[in-house]
N, C-alpha and C positions, 0 to 999 in steps of 0.2 A: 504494500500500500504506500509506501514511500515513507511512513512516520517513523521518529524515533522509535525506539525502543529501551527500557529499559530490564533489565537484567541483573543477578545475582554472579557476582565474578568466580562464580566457581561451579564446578562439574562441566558437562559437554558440551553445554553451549560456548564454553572459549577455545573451542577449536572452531568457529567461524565467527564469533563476534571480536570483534577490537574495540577496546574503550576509546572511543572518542572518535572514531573513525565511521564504524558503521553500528553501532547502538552505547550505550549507557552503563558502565558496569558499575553496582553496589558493592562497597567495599562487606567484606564478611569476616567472620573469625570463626572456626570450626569448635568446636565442644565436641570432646566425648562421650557418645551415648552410653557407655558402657559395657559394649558387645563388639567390641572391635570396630565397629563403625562412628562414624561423624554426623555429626548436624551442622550446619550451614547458616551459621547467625548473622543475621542483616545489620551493619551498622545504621540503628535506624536516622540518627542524625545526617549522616553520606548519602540517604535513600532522599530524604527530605528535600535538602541541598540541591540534587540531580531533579526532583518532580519540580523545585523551582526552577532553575535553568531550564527546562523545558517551557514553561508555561511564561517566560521572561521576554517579553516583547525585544530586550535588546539582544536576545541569545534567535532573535525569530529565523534567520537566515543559516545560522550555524548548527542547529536542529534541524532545519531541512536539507541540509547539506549531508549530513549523517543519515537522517532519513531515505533521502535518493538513494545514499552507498549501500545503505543496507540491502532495498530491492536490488540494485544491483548486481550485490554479490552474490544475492540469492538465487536471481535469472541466470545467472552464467555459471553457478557449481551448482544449483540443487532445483535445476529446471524440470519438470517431467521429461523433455528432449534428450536432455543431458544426463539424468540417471540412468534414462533407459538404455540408452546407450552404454555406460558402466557398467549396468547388469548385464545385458547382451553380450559385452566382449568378456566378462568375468566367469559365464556360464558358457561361451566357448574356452576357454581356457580350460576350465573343467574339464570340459567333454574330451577334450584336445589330450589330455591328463590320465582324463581315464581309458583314452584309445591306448595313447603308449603304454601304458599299464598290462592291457590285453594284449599287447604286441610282446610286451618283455618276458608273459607269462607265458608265451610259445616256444 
């Protein structure tokens, strides 16, 4: 849609979002839940901060600017065109994979 985006800077989404580039990341600090895993605590004052500059008349060009990037980066790695494509050549590799397989096994 072209808008910013705001985000949690941590787990999967920072493998395509950039702070400041193409969406918003909230800084976090992890806690131990007890069980070997994390929780993901919002600095909520950073969270704050960021929904201000979004909504900041003089920030208005530099949130759409991020905004654009984001669809953009979206449209050119993770297009339906474009996955399918991924998927396509990922699943002849396979097959490709498993022919040799059958071959080596003669």
């Amino acid at each position: 849609m072209g808008l910013v985006v705001i985000a949690t800077n941590f787990s999967g989404q920072t493998e395509y979002m950039v702070d400041g580039q193409n969406a918003l990341l909230a800084k976090v600090t992890l806690q131990d839940r007890g069980d070997g895993h994390r929780w993901a605590i919002v600095d909520e004052e950073h969270l704050a901060n960021l929904l201000k500059s979004v909504c900041d008349s003089v920030n208005r060009e530099r949130m759409r600017g991020i905004g654009l990037k984001a669809r953009s980066d979206m449209l050119e790695k993770y297009s339906i065109s474009v996955l399918a494509t991924t998927i396509h050549e990922r699943l002849k590799t396979i097959v490709s994979n498993r022919e040799q397989r059958k071959k080596d096994e003669l």
